[in-house]
MDAnalysis code that builds the backbone (N, CA, C; Angstrom):
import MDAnalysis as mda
import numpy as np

u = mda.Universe.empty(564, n_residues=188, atom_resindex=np.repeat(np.arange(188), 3), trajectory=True)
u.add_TopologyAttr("name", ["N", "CA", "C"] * 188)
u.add_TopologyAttr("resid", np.arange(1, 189))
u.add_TopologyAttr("resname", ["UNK", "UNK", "UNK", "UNK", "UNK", "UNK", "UNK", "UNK", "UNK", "UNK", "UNK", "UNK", "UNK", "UNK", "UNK", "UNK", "UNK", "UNK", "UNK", "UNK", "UNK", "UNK", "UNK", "UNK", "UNK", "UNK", "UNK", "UNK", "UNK", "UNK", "UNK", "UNK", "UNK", "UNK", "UNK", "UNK", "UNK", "UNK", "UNK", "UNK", "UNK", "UNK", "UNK", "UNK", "UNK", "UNK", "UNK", "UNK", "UNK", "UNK", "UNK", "UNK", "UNK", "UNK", "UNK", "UNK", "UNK", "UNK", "UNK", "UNK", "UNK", "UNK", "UNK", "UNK", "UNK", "UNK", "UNK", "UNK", "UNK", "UNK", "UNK", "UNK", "UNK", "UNK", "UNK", "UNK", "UNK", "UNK", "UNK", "UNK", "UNK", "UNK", "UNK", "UNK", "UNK", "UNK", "UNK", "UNK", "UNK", "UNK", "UNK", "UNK", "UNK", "UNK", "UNK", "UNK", "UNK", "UNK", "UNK", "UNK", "UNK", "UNK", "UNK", "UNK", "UNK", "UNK", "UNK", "UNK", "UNK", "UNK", "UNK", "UNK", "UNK", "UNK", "UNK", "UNK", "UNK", "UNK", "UNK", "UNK", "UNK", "UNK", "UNK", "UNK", "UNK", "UNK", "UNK", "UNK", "UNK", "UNK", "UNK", "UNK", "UNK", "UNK", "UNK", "UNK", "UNK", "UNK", "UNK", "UNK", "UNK", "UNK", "UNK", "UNK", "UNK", "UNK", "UNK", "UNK", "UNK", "UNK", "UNK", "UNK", "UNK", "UNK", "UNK", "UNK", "UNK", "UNK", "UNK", "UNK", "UNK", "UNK", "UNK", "UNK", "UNK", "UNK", "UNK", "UNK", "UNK", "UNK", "UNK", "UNK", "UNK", "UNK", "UNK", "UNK", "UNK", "UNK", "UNK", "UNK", "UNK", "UNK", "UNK", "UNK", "UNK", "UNK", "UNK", "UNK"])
u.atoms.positions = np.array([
    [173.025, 213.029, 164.473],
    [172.469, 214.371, 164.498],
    [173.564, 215.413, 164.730],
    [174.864, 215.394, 165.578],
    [175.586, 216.040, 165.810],
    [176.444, 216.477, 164.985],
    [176.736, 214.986, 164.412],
    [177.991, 215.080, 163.536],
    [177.816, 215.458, 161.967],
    [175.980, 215.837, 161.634],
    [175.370, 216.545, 160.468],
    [175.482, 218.126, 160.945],
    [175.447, 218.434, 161.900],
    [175.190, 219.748, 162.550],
    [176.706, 219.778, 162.268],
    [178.043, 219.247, 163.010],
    [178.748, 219.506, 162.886],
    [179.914, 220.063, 161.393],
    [178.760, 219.220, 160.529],
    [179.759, 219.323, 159.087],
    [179.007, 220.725, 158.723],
    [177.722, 221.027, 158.917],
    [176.948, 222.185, 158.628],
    [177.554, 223.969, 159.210],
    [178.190, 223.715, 160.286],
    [179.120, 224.159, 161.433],
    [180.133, 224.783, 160.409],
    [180.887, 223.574, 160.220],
    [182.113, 223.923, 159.689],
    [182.293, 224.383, 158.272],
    [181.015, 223.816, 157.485],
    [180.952, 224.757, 156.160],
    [181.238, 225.978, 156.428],
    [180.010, 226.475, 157.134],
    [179.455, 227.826, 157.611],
    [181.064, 228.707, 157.866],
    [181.526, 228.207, 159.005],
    [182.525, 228.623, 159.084],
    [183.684, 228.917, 158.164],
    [184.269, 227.993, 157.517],
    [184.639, 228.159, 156.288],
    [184.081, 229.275, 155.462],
    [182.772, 229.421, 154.704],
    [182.432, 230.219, 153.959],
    [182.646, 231.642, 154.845],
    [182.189, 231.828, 155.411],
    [182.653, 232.876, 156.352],
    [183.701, 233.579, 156.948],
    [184.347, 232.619, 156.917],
    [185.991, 232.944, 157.655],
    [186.075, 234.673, 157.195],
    [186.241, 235.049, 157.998],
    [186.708, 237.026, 157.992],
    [185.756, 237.671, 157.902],
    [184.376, 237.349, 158.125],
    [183.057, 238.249, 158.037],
    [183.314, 239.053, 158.835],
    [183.892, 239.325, 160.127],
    [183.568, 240.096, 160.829],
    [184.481, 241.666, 160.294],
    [185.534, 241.317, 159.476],
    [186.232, 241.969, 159.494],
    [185.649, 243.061, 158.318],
    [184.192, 242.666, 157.729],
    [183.376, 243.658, 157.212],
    [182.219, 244.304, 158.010],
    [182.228, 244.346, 159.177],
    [181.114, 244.379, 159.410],
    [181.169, 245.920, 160.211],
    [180.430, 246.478, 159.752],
    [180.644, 248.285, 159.965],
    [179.381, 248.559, 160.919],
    [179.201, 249.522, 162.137],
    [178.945, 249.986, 163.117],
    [178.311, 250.981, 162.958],
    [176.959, 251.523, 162.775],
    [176.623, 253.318, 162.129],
    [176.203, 253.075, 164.030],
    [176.431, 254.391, 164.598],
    [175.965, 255.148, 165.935],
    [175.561, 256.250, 165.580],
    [174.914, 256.730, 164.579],
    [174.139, 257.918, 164.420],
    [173.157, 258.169, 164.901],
    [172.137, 256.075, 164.930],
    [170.849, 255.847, 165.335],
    [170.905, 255.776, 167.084],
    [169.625, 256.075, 167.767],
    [169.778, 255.787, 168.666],
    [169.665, 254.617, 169.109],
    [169.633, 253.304, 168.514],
    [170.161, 251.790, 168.490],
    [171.372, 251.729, 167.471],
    [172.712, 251.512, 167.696],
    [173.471, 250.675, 166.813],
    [172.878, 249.928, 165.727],
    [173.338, 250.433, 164.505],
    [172.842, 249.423, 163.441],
    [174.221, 248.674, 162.493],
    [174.063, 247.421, 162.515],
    [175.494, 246.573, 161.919],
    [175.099, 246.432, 160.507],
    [175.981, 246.634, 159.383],
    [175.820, 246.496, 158.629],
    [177.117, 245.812, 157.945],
    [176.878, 245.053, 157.191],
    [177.617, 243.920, 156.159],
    [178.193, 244.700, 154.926],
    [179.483, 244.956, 154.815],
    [180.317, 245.323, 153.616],
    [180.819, 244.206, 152.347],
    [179.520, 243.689, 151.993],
    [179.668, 242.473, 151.121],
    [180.344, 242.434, 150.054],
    [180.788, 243.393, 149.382],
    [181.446, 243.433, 147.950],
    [182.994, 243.520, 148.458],
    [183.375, 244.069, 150.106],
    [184.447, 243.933, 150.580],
    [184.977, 242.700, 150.482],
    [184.151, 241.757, 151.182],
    [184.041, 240.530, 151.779],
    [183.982, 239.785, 149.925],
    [183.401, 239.964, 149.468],
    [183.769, 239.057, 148.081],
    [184.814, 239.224, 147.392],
    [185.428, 240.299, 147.647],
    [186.257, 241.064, 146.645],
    [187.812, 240.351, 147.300],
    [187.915, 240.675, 148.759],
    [189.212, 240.559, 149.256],
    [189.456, 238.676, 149.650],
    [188.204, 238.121, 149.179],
    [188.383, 236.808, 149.322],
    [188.226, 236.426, 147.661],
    [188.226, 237.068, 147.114],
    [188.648, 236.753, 144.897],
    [187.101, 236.256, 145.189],
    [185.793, 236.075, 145.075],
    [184.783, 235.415, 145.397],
    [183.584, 235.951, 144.291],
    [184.399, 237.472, 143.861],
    [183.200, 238.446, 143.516],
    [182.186, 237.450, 142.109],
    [182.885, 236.844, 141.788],
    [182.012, 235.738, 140.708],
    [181.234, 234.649, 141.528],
    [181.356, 234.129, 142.199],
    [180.710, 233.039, 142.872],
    [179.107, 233.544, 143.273],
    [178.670, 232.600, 142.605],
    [177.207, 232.999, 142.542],
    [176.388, 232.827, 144.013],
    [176.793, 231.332, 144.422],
    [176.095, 230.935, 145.271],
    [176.847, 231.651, 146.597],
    [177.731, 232.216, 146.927],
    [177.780, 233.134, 148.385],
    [177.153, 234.654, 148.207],
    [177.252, 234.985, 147.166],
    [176.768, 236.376, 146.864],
    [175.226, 236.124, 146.580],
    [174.125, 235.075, 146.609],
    [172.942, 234.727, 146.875],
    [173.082, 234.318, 148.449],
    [173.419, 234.001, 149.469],
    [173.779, 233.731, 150.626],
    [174.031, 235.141, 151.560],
    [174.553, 235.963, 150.972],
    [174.931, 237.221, 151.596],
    [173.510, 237.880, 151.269],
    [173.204, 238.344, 150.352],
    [172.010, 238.329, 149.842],
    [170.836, 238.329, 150.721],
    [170.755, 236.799, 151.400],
    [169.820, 236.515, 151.825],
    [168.779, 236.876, 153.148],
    [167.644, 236.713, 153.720],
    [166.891, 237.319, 154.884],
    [167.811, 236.711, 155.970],
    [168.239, 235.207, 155.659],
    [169.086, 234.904, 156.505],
    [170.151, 234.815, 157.058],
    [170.844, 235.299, 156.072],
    [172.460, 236.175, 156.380],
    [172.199, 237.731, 156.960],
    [170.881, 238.385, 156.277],
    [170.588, 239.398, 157.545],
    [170.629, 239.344, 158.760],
    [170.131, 238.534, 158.916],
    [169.192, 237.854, 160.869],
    [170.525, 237.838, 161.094],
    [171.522, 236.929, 160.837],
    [172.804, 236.410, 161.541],
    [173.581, 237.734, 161.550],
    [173.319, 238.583, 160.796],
    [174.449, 239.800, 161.500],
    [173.981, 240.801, 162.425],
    [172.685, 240.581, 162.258],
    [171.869, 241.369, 163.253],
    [172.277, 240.905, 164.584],
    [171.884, 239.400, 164.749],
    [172.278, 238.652, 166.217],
    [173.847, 238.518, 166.098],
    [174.789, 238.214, 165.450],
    [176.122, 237.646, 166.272],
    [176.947, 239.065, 165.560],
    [176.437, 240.012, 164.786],
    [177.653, 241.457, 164.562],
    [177.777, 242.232, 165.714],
    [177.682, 242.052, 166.865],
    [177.868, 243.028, 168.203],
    [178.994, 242.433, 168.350],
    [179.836, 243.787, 168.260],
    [181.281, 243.693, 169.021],
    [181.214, 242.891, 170.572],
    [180.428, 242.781, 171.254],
    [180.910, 242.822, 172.559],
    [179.334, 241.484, 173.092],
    [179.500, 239.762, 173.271],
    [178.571, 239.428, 173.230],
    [179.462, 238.121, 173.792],
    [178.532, 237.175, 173.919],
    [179.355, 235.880, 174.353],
    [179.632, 235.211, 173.585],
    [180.814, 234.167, 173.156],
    [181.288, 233.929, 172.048],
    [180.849, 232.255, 172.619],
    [180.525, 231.702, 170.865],
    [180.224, 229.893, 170.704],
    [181.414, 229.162, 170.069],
    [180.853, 228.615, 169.838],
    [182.003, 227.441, 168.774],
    [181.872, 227.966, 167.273],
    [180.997, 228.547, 166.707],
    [181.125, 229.117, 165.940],
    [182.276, 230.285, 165.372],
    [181.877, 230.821, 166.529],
    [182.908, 232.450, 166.994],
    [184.648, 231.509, 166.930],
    [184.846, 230.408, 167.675],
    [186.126, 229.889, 167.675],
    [186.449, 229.438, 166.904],
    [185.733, 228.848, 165.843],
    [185.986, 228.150, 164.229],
    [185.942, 229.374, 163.272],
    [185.524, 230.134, 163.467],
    [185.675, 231.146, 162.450],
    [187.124, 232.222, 163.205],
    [187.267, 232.285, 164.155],
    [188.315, 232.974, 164.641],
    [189.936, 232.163, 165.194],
    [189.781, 231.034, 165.300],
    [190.951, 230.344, 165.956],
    [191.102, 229.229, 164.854],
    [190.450, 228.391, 163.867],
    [190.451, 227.438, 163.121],
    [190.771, 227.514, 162.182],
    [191.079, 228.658, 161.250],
    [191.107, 229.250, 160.372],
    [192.597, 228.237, 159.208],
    [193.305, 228.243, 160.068],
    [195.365, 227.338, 159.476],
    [194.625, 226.498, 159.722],
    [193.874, 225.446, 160.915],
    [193.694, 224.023, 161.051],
    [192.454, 223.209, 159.541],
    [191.537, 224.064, 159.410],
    [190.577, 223.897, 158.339],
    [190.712, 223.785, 157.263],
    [192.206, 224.826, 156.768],
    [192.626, 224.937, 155.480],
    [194.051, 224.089, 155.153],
    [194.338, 223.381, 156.700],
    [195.206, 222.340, 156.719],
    [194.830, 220.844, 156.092],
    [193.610, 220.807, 156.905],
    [193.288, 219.920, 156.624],
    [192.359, 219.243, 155.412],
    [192.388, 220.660, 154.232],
    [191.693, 220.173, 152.973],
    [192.138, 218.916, 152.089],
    [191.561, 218.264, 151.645],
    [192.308, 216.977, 150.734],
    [192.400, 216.346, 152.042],
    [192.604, 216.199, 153.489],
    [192.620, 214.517, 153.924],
    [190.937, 214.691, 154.744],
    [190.448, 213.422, 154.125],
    [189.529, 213.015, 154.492],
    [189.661, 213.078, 155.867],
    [190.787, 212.124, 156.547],
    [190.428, 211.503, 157.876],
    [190.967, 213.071, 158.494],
    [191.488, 213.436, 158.731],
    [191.431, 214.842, 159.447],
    [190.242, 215.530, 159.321],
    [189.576, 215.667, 158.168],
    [188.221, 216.156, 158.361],
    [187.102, 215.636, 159.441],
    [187.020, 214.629, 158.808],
    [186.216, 213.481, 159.407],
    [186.561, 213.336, 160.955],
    [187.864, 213.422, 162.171],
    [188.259, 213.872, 162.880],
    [187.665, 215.274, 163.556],
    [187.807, 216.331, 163.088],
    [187.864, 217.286, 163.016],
    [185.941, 217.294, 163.321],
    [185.669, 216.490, 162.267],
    [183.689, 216.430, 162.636],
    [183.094, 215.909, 164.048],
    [184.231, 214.977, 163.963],
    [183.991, 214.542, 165.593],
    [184.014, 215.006, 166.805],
    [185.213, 215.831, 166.647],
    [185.645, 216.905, 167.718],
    [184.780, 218.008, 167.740],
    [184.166, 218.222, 166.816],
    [182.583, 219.412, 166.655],
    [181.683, 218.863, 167.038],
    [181.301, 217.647, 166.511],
    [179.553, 216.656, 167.254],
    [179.961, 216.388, 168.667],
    [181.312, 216.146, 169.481],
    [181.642, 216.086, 170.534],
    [181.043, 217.005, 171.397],
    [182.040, 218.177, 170.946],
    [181.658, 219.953, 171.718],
    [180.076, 220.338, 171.814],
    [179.140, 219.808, 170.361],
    [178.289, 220.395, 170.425],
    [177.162, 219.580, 171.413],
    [177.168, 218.411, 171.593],
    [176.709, 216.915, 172.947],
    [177.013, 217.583, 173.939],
    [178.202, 218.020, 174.192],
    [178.346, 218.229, 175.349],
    [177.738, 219.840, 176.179],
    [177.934, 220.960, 174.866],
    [177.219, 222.101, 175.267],
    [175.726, 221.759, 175.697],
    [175.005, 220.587, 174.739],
    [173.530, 220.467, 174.813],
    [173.221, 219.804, 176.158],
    [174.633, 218.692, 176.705],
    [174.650, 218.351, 177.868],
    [175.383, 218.145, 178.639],
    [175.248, 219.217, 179.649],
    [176.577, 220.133, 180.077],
    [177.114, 218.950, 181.330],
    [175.530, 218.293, 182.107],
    [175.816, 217.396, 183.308],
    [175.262, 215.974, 183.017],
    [176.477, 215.233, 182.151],
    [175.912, 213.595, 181.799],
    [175.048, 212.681, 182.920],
    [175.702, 213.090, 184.154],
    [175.573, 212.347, 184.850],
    [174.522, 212.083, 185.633],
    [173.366, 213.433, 185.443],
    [171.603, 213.984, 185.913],
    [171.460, 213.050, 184.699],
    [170.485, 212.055, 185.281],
    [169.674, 210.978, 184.395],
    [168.080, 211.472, 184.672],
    [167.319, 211.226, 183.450],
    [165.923, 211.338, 183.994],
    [165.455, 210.094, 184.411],
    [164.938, 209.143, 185.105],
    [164.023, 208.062, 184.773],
    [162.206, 208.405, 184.596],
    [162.093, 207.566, 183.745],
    [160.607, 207.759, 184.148],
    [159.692, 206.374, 184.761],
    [158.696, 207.173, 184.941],
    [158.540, 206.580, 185.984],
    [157.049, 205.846, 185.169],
    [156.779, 204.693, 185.695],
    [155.667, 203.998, 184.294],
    [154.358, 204.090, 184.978],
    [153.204, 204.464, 184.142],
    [152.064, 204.858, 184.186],
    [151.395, 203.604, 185.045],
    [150.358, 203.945, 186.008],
    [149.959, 202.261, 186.623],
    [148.682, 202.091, 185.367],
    [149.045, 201.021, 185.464],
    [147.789, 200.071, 184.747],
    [146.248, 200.572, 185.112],
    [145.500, 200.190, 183.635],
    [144.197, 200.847, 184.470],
    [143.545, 199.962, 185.465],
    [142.404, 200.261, 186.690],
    [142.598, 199.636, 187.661],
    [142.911, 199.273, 188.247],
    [144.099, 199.436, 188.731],
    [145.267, 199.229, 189.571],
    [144.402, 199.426, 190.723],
    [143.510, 200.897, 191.230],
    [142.957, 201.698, 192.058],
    [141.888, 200.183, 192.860],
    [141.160, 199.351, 191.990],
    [140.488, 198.565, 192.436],
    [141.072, 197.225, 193.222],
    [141.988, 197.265, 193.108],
    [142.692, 195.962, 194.132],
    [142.661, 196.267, 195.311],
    [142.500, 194.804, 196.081],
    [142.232, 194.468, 197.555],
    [143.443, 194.639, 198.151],
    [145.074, 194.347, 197.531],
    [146.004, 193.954, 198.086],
    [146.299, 195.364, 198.387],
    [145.964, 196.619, 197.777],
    [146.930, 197.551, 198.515],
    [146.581, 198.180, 199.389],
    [148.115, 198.048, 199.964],
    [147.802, 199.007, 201.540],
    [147.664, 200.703, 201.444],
    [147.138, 200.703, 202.272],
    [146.470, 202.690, 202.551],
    [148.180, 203.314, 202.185],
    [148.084, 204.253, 202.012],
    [149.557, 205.274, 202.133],
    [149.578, 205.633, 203.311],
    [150.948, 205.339, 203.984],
    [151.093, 205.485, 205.652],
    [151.263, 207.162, 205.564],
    [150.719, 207.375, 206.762],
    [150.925, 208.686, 207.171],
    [152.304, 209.561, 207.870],
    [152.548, 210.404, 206.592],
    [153.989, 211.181, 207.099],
    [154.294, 211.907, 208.315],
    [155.449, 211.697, 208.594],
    [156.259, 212.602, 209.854],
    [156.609, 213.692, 209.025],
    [156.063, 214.538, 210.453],
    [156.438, 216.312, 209.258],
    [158.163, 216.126, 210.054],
    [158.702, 215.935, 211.020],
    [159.843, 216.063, 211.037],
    [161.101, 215.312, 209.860],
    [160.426, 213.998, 209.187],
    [161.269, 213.737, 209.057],
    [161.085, 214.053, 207.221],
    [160.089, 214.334, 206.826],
    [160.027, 215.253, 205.814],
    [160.771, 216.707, 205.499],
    [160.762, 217.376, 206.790],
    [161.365, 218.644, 206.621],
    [162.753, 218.079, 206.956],
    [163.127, 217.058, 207.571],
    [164.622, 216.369, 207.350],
    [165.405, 216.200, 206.081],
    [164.716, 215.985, 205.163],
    [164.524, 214.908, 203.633],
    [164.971, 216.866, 202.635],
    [164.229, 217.472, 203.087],
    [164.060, 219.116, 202.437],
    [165.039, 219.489, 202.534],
    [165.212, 219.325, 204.277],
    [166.909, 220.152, 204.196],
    [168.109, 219.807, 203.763],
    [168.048, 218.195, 203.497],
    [169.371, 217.562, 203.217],
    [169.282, 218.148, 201.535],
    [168.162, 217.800, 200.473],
    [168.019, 217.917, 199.188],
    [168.689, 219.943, 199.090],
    [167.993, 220.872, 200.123],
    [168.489, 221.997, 199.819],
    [169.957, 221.927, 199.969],
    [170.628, 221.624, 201.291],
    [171.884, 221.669, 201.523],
    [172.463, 220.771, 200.423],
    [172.178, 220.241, 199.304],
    [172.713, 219.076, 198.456],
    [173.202, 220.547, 197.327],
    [171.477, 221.118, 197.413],
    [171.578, 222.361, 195.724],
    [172.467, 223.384, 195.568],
    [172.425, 223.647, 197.276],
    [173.493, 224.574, 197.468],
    [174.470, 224.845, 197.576],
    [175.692, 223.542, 197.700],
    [176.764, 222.881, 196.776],
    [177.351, 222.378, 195.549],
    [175.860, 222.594, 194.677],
    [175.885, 221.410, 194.018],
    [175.972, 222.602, 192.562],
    [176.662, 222.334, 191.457],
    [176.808, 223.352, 190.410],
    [175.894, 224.006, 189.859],
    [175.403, 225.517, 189.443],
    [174.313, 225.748, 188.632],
    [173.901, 224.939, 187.442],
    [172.823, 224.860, 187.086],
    [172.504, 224.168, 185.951],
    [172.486, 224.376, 184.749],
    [172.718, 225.633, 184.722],
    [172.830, 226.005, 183.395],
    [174.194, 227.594, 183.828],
    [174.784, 227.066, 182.431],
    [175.957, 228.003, 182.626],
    [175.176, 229.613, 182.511],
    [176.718, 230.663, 183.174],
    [176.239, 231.451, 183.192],
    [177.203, 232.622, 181.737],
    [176.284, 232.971, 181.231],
    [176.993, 233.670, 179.867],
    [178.292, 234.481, 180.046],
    [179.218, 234.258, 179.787],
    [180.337, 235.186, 179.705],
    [180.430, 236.148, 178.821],
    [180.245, 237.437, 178.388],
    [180.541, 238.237, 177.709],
    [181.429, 238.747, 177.485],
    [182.281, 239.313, 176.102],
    [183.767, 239.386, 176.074],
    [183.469, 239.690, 174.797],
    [184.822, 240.443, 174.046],
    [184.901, 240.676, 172.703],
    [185.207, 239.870, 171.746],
    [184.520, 239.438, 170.523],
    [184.282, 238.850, 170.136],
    [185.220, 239.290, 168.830],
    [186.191, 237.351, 169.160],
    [187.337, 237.974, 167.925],
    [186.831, 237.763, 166.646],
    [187.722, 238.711, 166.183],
    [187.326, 238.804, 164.409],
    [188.418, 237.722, 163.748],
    [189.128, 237.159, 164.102],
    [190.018, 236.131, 163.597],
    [191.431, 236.548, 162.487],
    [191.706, 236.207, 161.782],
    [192.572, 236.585, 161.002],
    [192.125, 237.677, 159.877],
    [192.611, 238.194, 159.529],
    [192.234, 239.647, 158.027],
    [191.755, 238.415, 156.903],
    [190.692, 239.167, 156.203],
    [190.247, 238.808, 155.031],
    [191.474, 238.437, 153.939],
    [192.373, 238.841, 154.351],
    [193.503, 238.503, 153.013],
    [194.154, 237.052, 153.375],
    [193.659, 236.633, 154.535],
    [194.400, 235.419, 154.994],
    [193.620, 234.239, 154.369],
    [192.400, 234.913, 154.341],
    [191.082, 233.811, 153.823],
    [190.668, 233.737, 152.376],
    [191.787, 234.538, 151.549],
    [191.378, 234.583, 150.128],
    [191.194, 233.181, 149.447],
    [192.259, 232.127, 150.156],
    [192.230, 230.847, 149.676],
    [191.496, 229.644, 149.878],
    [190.030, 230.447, 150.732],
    [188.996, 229.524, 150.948],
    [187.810, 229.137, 150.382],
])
């Protein structure tokens, strides 16, 4: 699953490489509105014939995506770093398979690990009792709890949380690089 996501990833990226460096800002409105300079973006990457990105740019769904990730100023993914830092390594590695194939791994890796940030929190579950279980002779009553040593059990589990790392990261916001100029990416 990862390592399909991951090749999907790195297309994306690829086809993309220098989008941001079209992507124009109107503040006239009283919301920011981003808008896509697509004939830029085809033109300065030789592309303007290619049917299938100029149906892609085109699309409701190349809208949505500039709507959500064209803000200058937002928290950056693996996306944001493959389209901004990957740019020589991607176009290095065209023609060898196993660098690709590498390269997929190191993406299905990153992306396992964003989905699971703490390997080491296991769930178990716990198995349903049988029906009638309730009617047997052999079991004993449930003994009756000590509130002391319950509120013992509370405080150790709080004093555990309150050391213990948040669970979910907390978003960093930062400017969001645009990567190399469109003229770098003509050869993609």
């Amino acid at each position: 699953d990862k390592e399909i996501r991951a090749v999907f990833l790195r297309l994306f990226a690829q086809l993309l490489q220098g989008y941001r460096w079209c992507l124009h800002i109107i503040r006239i409105h009283p919301e920011p509105v981003i808008r896509f300079h697509k004939a830029a973006f085809l033109g300065q990457r030789g592309l303007t014939e290619d049917d299938f990105l100029t149906k892609v740019l085109e699309g409701m769904a190349f809208a949505g995506f500039v709507t959500e990730r064209g803000a200058p100023y937002r928290s950056i993914d693996l996306f944001d770093e493959l389209v901004a830092y990957e740019v020589k390594r991607m176009r290095a590695d065209e023609g060898n398979k196993q660098k690709i194939l590498r390269h997929i791994k190191e993406l299905a890796e990153k992306l396992y690990k964003n989905e699971n940030p703490y390997p080491a929190v296991t769930m178990h579950k716990v198995q349903k009792p049988t029906e009638g279980c309730h009617l047997r002779l052999h079991q004993k009553p449930f003994p009756r709890l000590d509130e002391g040593t319950v509120q013992w059990i509370i405080d150790q589990a709080t004093a555990k949380l309150q050391t213990a790392p948040p669970a979910v990261k907390a978003e960093k916001k930062c400017m969001v690089p645009s990567g190399p100029p469109i003229g770098m990416c003509a050869g993609a």
